[in-house]
N, C-alpha and C positions, 0 to 999 in steps of 0.2 A: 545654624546647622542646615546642610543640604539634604531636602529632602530623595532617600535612598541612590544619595548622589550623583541625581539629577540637578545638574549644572541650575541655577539660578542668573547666569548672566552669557546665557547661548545668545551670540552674535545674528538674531532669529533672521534679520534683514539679508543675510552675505549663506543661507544655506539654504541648501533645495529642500529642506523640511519646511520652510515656509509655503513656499508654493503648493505644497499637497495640503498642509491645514488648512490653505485658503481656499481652494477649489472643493476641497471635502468638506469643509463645513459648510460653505454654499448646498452642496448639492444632496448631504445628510437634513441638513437643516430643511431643503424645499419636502425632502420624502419622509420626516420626523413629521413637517404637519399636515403634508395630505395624507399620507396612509397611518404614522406612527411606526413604533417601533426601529426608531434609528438608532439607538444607543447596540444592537446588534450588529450594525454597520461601525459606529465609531469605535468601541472598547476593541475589536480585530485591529482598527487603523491605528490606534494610540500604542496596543501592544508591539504592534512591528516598528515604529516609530523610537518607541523609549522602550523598549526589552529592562531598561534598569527600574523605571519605578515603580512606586510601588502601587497598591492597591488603591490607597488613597488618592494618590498623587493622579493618578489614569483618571481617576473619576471625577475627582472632586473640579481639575480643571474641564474637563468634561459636563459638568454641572455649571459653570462660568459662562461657555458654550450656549446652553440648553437656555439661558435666563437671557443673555441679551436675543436668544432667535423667539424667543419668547414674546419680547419686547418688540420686533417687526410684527410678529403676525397680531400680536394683543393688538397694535395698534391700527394695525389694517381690517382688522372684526370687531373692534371697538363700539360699536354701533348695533352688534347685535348679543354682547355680551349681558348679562345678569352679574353685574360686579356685587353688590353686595349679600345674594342668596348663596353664590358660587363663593364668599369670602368666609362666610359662615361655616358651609359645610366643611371648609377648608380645615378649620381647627382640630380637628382629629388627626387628620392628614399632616399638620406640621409639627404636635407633638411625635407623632412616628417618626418623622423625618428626623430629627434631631437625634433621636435613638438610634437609628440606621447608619446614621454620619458615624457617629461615637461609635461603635461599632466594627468598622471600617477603619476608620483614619489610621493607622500603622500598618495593615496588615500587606504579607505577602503577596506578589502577582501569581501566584500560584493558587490564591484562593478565589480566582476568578474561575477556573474551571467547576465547581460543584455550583457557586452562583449561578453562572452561566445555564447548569444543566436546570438549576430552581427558576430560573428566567423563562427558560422555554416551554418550562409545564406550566409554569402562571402564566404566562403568554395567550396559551394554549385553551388551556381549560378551565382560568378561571371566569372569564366572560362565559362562560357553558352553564359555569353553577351557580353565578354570581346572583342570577333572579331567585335564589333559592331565600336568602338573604332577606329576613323580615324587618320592617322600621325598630324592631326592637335591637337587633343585633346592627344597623347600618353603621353607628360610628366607631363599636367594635373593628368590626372591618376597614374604618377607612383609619384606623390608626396602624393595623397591621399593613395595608398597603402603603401608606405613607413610611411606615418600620424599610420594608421592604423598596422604595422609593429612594431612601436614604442608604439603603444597604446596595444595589446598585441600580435599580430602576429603569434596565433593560425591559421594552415591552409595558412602562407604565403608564403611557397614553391610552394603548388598548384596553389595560384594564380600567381607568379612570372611565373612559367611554361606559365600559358597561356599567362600573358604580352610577356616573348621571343619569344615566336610562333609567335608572331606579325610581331619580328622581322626578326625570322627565320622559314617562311613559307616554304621554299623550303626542310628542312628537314625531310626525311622521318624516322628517325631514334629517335623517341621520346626522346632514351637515352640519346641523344646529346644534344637536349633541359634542360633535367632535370641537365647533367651535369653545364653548365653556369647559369642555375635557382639557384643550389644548390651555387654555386661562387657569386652569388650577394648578394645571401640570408645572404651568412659571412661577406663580405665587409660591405654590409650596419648596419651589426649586431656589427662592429668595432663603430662604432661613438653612439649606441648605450650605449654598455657597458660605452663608457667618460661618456657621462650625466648621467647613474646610479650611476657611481663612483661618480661622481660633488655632486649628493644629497644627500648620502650616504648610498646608498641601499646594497652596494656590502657588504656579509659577507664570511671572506675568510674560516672558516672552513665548511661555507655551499656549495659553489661555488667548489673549490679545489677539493674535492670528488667527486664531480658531474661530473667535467670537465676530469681528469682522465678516466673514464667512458665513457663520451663521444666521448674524443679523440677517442681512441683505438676502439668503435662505430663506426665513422667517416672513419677508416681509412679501418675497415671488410665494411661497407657500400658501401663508394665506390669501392672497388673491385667489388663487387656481382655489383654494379650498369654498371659497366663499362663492367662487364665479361656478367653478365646474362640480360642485359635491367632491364626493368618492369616486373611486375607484369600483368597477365591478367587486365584489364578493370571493369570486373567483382566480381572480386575477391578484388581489389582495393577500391572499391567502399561497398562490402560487410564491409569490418575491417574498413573502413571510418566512416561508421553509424553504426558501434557499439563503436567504438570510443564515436561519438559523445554523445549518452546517457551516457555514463558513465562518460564524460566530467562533462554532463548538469545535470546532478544528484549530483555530485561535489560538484558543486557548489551553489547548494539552498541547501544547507547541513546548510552553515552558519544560516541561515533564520530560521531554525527549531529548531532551539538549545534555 
């Protein structure tokens, strides 16, 4: 069965939807790991793309994406990663995840607009309260973020950032931070991709093109990330909120038609 019949055997090689997956995922992929917050960029570009699938189908190959760009930049920071403390913390984070997927996996592309609006206030402000956040209540929290990770996980870099400051407060080197944000953000993005496959979300001539793009995204990304930090503050926050309307405009697209 096709999923929200969405072709399973698009000729992807012979149509010019290939050539935007592959330039867009490169170039989502370099600005997912220096700044974060790319999946506001992809879920507008998959929606104009495939108008037919579903909810599942936008993300979960979209999450195929996010795991091999994952795999460039993991492997290009490798060396300054904490793999096993960052694995740890993870485990809250990938029970949520699987909850989120489940969740998802059938639903309407129309149910990306009130996400969407939950995306941009978690975006927003929950890095604001996130220090609020006592060791008592920390994996509480990382299994709703992970929930939410799974449900669509626009803007889940930015929040993961704040989660690690939590736990690496003494770093003054933000980079540092975003690097192990950017490592969990893939790990937890692994059990992810299972339960998409499980429901049949995954389509390989959609995903394939994308992830290609991303990788090679992943892999320019983290260099700059490693070599140049951040981005001003400012300037971050500028391409954040224009991000986000073009996100939120996306998405009540469907609505109108």
């Amino acid at each position: 069965m096709e999923p929200s019949g969405l072709s399973q055997s698009l000729p992807w090689l012979l149509q010019w939807e290939t050539f935007v997956l592959l330039i867009g995922g490169f170039v989502i992929g370099i600005f997912s790991v220096v700044v974060g917050g790319g999946f506001f960029f992809s879920i507008p570009l998959f929606q104009w793309l495939f108008p037919r699938a579903s909810y599942g189908v936008l993300v979960g190959n979209l999450k195929v994406g996010s795991f091999f760009r994952g795999i460039g930049s993991t492997w290009e920071n490798r060396k300054e990663i904490d793999f096993v403390p960052n694995i740890i913390w993870s485990i809250p984070l990938l029970i949520g995840t699987v909850l989120g997927v489940m969740a998802i996996a059938h639903l309407d592309q129309r149910w990306i607009l009130p996400a969407m609006i939950a995306a941009v206030l978690l975006a927003e402000y929950a890095p604001k309260i996130v220090h609020r956040i006592t060791p008592r209540y920390f994996y509480g929290a990382s299994v709703l973020t992970g929930a939410y990770s799974g449900f669509l996980g626009a803007g889940i870099g930015i929040m993961l950032v704040a989660l690690v400051r939590l736990k690496r407060p003494e770093d003054e080197k933000i980079a540092q931070v975003e690097i192990q944000a950017r490592f969990i953000e893939w790990f937890i993005g692994i059990i992810a991709v299972i339960v998409h496959f499980l429901h049949g979300n995954l389509i390989l001539a959609l995903w394939l093109v994308w992830s290609v793009g991303g990788f090679v995204g992943g892999i320019v990304g983290g260099k700059l990330l490693r070599t140049l930090g951040t981005m001003p503050g400012r300037a971050q926050k500028m391409i954040l909120h224009g991000v986000y309307v073009v996100a939120l405009i996306t998405a009540v697209m469907p609505f109108l038609r």
